[in-house]
C-alpha positions in Angstrom: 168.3 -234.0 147.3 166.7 -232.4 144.1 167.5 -235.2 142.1 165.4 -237.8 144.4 162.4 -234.9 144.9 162.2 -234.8 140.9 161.9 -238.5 140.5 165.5 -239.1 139.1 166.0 -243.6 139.2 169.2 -243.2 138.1 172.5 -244.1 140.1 173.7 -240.7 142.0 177.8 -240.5 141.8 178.9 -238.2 143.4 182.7 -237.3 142.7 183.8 -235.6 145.5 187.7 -233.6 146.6 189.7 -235.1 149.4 189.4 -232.4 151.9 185.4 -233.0 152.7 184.8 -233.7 155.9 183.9 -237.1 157.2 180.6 -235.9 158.8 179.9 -234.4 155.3 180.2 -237.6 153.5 178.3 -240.1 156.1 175.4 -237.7 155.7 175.8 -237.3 151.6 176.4 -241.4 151.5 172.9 -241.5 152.3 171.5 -240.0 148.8 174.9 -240.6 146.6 177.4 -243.6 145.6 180.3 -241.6 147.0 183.5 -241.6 144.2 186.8 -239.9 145.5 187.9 -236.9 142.9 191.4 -236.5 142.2 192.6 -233.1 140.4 194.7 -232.7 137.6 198.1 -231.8 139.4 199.2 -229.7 136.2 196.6 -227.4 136.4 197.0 -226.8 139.9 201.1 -226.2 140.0 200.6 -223.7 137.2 198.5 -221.6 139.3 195.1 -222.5 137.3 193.1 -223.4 139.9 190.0 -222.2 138.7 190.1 -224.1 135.1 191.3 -227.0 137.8 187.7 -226.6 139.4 186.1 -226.6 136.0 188.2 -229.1 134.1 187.8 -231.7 137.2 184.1 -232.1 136.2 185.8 -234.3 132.9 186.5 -237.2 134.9 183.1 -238.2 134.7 184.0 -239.7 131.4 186.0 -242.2 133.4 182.7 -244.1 135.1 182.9 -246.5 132.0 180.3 -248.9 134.2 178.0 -246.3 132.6 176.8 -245.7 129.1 175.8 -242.1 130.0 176.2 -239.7 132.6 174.7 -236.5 133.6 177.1 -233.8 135.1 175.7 -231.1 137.0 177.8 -228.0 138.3 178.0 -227.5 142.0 175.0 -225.7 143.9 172.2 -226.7 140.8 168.6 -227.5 142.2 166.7 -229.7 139.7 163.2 -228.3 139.2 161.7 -230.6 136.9 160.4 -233.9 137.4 161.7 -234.8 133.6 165.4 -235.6 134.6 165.2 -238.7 133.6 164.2 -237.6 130.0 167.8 -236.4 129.6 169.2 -239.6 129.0 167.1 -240.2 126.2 169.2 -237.5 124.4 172.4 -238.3 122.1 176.1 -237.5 123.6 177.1 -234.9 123.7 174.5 -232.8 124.7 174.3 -229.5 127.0 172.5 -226.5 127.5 173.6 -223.5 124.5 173.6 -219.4 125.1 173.7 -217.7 121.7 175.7 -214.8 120.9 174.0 -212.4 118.1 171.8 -215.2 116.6 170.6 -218.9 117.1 173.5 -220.3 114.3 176.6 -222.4 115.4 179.3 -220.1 114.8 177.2 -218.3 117.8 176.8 -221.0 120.0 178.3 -221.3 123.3 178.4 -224.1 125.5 177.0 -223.9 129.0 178.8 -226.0 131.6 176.4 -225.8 134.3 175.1 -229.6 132.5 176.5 -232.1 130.4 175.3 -235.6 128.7 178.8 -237.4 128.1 179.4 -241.0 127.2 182.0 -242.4 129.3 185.2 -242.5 127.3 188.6 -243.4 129.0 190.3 -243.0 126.0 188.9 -239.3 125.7 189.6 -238.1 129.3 192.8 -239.5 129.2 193.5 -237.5 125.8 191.9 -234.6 127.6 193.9 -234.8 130.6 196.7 -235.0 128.7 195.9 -231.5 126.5 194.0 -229.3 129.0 196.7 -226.7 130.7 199.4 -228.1 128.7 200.5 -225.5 126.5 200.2 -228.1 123.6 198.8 -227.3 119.8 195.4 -228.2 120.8 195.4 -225.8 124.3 194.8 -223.3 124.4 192.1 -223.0 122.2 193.4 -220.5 119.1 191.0 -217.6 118.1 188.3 -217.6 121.0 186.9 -214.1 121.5 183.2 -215.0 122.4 182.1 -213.4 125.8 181.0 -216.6 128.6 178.9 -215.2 131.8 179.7 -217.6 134.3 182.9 -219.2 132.5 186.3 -219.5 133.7 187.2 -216.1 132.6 184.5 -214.2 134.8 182.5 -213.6 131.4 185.3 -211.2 130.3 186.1 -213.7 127.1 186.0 -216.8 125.7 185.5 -219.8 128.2 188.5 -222.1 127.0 187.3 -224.8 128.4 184.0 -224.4 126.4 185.9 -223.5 123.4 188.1 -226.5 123.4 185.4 -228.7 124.0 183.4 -227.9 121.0 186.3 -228.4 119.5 187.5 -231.9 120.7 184.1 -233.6 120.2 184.0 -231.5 116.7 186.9 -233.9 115.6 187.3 -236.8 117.4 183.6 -237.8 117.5 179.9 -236.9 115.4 180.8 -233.2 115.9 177.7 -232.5 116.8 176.4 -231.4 120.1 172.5 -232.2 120.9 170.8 -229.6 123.1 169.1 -231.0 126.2 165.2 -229.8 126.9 164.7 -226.2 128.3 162.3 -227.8 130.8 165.8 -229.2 132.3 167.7 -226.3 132.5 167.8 -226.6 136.6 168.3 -223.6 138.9 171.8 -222.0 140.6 172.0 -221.3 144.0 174.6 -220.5 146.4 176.4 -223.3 147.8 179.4 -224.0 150.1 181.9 -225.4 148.0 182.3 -228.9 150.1 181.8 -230.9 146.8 182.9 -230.6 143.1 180.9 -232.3 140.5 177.9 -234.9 140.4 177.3 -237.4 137.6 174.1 -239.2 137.9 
C-alpha cells in the first residue's frame, strides 16, 4: 500500500508462498499482480529454512518480462515519494552498511532492497550453488558481523557474502548504491507473504 501512497507506476509483483490464505490474496490482488513462490526444496530438507526465507527473494531474477526489478524484504513501508527514481540506477544496486570505514573491503550488503536485472541464466546458476555444499557455497573467509542477516548479526551474512561475490565475477563487479532518500522503513509484519518485486 506504500508503494501506491509514494507514487510508485511501476507493475507490483508480488511473489507470494503457497500456504496464504485465499481471503489474503483476493484482498492483496487488488494492489499486486499476484505470482506464486516456489522454495528451493534443498534448502529446506537440509534444515536451512531461514537462508530458504532469504534466498527465495532470488527468484525475482526469473520475471524476464522485466528489465529491472525492485525487491523489497517483507514488512518495509516506503516513505519517499522517489521510488520511482530507483530504477534509474545501474544493476546491481542495494543499500551498503560499512564496517570500520566507507571502502569496499568494508562494505556489506543490505538485503532489505535490491535493483536486479532479471537473469534466468543467473538464478538458475544460483539455485543450483546456494546450500549446496559446492566450491562456490559456502562463501570461504566471511567474518564480517551482518545485524539483521541470516546469522542473527553474529557473522558474516552468506548470503550477502556470496552475492558480492557472484555478481563480482560473472557480471561488471560492481554494485551501485541506491539513494539514501530510498532507504524505506521496517516494521513488524505477519509473515503471510515473502518477497515483492515491483
Amino acid at each position: 500500500q506504500s508503494l501506491r501512497s509514494a507514487g510508485c507506476a511501476e507493475d507490483r509483483v508480488l511473489l507470494h508462498a503457497p500456504v496464504v490464505p485465499r481471503p489474503y490474496l483476493d484482498a492483496l490482488a487488488s494492489v499486486w499482480t499476484l505470482r506464486l513462490l516456489r522454495s528451493w526444496p534443498r534448502l529446506w530438507n537440509k534444515g536451512k529454512c531461514l537462508l530458504n526465507e532469504r534466498a527465495v527473494r532470488l527468484r525475482a531474477l526469473d520475471l524476464a518480462e522485466y528489465s529491472k526489478v525492485l525487491v523489497l524484504d517483507l514488512g518495509i513501508i516506503v516513505r519517499s515519494a522517489a521510488v520511482s527514481q530507483a530504477f534509474e540506477s545501474d544493476c546491481p544496486a542495494a543499500h551498503f552498511w560499512y564496517t570500520g570505514g566507507d571502502s569496499d573491503t568494508n562494505k556489506c550488503l543490505d538485503l532489505s532492497v535490491l535493483l536486479l536485472r532479471p537473469c534466468r541464466d543467473a538464478f538458475y546458476r544460483m539455485a543450483a550453488e546456494i546450500g549446496s555444499e559446492s566450491a562456490a557455497w559456502p562463501p570461504r573467509g566471511s567474518a564480517s558481523p551482518s545485524p539483521g542477516g541470516a546469522d542473527g548479526g553474529h557473522g558474516a551474512s552468506m548470503l550477502e557474502e556470496y552475492l558480492l561475490r557472484f555478481y563480482g565475477a560473472f557480471f561488471a563487479g560492481s554494485w551501485a548504491e541506491l539513494p539514501a532518500e530510498l532507504r524505506p522503513a521496517q516494521v513488524e509484519a505477519s509473515g503471510i507473504v515473502e518477497d515483492a518485486a515491483a
